[in-house]
C-alpha positions in Angstrom: -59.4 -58.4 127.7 -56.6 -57.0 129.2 -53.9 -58.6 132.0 -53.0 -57.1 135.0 -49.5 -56.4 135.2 -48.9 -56.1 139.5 -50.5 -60.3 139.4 -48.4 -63.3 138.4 -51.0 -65.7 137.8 -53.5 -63.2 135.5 -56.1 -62.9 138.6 -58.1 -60.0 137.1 -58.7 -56.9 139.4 -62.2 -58.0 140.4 -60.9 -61.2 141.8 -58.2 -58.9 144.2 -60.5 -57.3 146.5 -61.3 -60.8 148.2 -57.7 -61.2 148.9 -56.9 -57.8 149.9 -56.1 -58.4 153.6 -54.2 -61.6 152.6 -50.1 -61.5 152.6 -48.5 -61.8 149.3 -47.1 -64.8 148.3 -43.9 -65.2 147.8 -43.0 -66.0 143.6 -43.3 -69.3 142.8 -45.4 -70.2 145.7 -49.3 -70.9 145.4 -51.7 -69.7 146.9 -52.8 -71.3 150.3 -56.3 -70.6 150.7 -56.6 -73.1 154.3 -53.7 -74.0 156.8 -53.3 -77.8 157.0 -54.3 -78.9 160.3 -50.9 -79.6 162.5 -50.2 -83.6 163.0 -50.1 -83.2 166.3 -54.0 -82.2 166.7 -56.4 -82.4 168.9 -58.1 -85.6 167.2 -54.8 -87.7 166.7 -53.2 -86.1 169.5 -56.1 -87.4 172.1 -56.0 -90.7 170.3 -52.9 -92.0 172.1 -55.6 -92.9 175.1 -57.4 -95.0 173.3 -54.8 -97.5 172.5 -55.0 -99.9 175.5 -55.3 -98.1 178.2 -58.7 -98.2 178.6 -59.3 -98.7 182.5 -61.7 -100.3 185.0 -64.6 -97.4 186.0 -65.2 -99.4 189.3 -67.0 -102.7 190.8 -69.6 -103.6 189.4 -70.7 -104.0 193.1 -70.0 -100.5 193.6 -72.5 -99.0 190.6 -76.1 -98.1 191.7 -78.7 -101.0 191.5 -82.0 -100.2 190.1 -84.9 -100.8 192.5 -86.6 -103.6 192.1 -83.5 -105.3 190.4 -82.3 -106.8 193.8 -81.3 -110.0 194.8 -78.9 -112.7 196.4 -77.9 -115.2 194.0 -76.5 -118.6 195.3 -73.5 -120.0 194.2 -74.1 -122.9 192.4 -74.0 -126.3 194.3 -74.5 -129.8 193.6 -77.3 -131.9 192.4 -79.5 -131.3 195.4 -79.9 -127.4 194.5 -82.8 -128.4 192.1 -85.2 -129.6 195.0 -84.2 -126.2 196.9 -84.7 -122.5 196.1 -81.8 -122.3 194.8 -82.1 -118.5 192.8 -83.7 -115.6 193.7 -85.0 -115.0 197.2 -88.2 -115.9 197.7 -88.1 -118.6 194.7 -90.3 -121.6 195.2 -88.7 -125.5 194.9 -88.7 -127.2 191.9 -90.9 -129.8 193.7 -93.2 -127.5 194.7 -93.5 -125.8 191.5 -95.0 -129.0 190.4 -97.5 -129.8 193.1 -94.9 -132.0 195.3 -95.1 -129.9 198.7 -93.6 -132.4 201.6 -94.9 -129.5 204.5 -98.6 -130.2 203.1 -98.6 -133.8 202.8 -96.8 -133.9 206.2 -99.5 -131.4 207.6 -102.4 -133.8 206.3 -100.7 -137.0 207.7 -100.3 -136.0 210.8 -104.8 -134.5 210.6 -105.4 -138.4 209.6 -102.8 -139.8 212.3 -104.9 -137.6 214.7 -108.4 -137.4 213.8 -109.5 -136.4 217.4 -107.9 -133.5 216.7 -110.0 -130.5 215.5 -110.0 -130.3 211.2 -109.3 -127.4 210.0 -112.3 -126.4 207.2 -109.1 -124.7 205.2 -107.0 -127.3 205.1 -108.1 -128.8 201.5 -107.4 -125.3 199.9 -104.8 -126.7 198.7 -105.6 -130.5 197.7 -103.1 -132.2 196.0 -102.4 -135.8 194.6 -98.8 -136.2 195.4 -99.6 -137.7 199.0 -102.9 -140.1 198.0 -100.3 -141.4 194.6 -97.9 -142.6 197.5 -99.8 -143.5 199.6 -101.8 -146.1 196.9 -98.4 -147.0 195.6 -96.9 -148.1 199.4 -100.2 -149.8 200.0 -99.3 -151.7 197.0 -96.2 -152.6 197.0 -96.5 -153.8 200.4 -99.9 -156.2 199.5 -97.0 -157.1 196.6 -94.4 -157.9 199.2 -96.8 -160.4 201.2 -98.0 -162.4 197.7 -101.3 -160.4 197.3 -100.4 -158.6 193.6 -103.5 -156.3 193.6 -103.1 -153.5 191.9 -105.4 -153.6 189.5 -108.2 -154.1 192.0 -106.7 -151.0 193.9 -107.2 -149.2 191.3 -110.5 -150.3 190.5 -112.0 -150.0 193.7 -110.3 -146.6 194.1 -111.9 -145.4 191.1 -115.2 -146.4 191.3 -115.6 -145.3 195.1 -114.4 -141.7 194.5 -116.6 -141.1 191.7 -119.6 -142.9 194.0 -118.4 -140.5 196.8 -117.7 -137.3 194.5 -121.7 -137.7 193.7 -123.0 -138.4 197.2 -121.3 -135.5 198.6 -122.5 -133.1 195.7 -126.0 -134.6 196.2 -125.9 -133.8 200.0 -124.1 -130.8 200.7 -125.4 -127.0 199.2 -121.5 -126.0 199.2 -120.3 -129.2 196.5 -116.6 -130.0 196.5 -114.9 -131.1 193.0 -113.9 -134.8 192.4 -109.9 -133.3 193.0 -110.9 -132.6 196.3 -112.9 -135.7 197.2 -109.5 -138.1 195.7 -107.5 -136.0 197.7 -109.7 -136.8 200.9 -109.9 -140.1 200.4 -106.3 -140.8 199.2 -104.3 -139.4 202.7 -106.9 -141.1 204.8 -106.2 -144.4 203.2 -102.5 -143.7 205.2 -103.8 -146.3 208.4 -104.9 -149.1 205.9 -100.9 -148.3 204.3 -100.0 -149.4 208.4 -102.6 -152.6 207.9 -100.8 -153.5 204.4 -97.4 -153.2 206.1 -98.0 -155.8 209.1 -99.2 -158.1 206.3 -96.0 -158.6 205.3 -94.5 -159.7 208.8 -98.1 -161.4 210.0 -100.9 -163.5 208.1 -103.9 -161.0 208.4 -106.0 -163.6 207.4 -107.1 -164.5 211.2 -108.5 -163.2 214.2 -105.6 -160.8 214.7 -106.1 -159.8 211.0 -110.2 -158.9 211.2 -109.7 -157.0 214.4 -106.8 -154.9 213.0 -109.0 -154.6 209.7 -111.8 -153.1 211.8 -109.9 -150.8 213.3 -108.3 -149.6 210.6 -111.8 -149.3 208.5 -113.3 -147.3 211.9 -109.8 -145.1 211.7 -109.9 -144.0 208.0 -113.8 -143.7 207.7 -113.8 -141.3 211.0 -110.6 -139.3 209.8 -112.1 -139.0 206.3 -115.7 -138.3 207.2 -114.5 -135.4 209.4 -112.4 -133.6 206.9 -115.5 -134.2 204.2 -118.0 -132.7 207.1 -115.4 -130.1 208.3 -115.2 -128.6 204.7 -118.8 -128.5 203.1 -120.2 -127.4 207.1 -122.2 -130.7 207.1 -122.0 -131.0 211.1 -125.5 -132.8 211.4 -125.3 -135.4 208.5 -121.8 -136.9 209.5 -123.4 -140.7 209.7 -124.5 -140.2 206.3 -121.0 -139.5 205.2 -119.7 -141.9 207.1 -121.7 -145.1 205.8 -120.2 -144.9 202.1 -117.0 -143.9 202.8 -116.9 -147.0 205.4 -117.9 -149.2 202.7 -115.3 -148.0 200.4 -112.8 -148.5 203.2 -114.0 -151.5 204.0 -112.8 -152.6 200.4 -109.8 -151.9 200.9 -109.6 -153.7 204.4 -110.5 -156.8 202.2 -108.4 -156.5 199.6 -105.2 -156.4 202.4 -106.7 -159.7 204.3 -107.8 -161.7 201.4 -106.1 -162.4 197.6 -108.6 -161.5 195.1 -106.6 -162.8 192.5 -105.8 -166.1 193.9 -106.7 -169.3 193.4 -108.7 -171.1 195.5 -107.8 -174.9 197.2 -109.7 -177.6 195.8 
């Protein structure tokens, strides 16, 4: 082994040719075989923009929307917002969105108010129960109101005559109808007997006045009802025949609003 005498720090010869092109060092002085990176680099020196001053890009308003992504969103409001849209366009109600639409039930009051009127073969496409249920309940109440508590017999008769009806109509018709339909039917046309059970509050129905009003009421319910059941299962030729049970059912009801089936009688 032998030193080099031209290298302070005993680097043999071989070792010299990689740092040929290098400077010498000065004595005393170490080799630098990488340059620090300055403090004031790129990286730290970009930092600085980071700290806080982090701006706005624009409106949100302002950015490109997504198709499909639309919409006008209402500002909140009070309690009544949950019966409305109230959200996206083209939303449905709350009350509709559980079978409570007040256009329809309006729609199939005014077909019973009128039955001269042409029915519609559409217009139970979309039967619901939120009229009949008021309907039954107003009748009700309002036999209640003039001392005649029957709703159990309302219900009852109710029963009994839409399942009696649901099988008729199956029986006669090629078309059928479901017993939804057939409740449906039966529960808006009920609405002039509701009229019958509201004058029995103000007047004693059981009478002449009373009879003739309860006649007319069965004749205006058993022809509104019979031409909704003959207009929808295209029975044009057996409309008597639909007519006869749905009169008796009717005709029920007419005696549960003169009479008190729960009463007692005089002795």
């Amino acid at each position: 082994m032998w030193q080099d005498s031209g290298n302070a720090y005993g680097a043999s010869s071989s070792q010299n040719q990689y740092y040929a092109g290098a400077p010498p060092a000065p004595h005393g002085v170490p080799l630098q075989f990488y340059a620090p990176s300055p403090v004031s680099s790129s990286f730290y020196g970009s930092r600085t923009s980071l700290d806080g001053n982090v701006g706005a890009q624009g409106a949100i308003s302002q950015q490109a929307v997504p198709p499909g992504y639309g919409g006008n969103i209402q500002p909140a409001g009070g309690w009544w917002t949950a019966f409305g849209t109230g959200g996206f366009e083209g939303e449905p109600p709350l009350l509709e969105e559980l079978g409570i639409n007040f256009w329809h039930i309006r729609t199939k009051s005014l077909a019973v108010l009128n039955p001269l009127r042409k029915v519609d073969e559409r217009i139970m496409d979309d039967a619901d129960l939120a009229g009949p249920l008021l309907f039954i309940l107003c009748f009700g109440t309002f036999l209640l109101l003039s001392g005649k508590p029957q709703f159990g017999y309302i219900y009852g008769v109710g029963l009994l005559g839409s399942a009696s009806i649901y099988t008729l109509l199956n029986l006669m018709s090629e078309k059928g109808i479901d017993a939804y339909r057939v409740v449906s039917v039966l529960g808006y046309c009920l609405l002039p007997m509701v009229v019958v059970g509201a004058l029995s509050v103000m007047v004693t129905l059981d009478g002449s006045l009373g009879y003739v009003l309860s006649m007319l009421s069965i004749l205006w319910c058993t022809y509104a009802a019979s031409g909704i059941f003959v207009a929808v299962l295209r029975m044009s030729d057996q409309r008597f025949l639909v007519a006869y049970p749905v009169g008796l059912l009717y005709g029920c009801f007419a005696l549960l609003s003169v009479f008190n089936a729960g009463g007692s009688g005089s002795r």
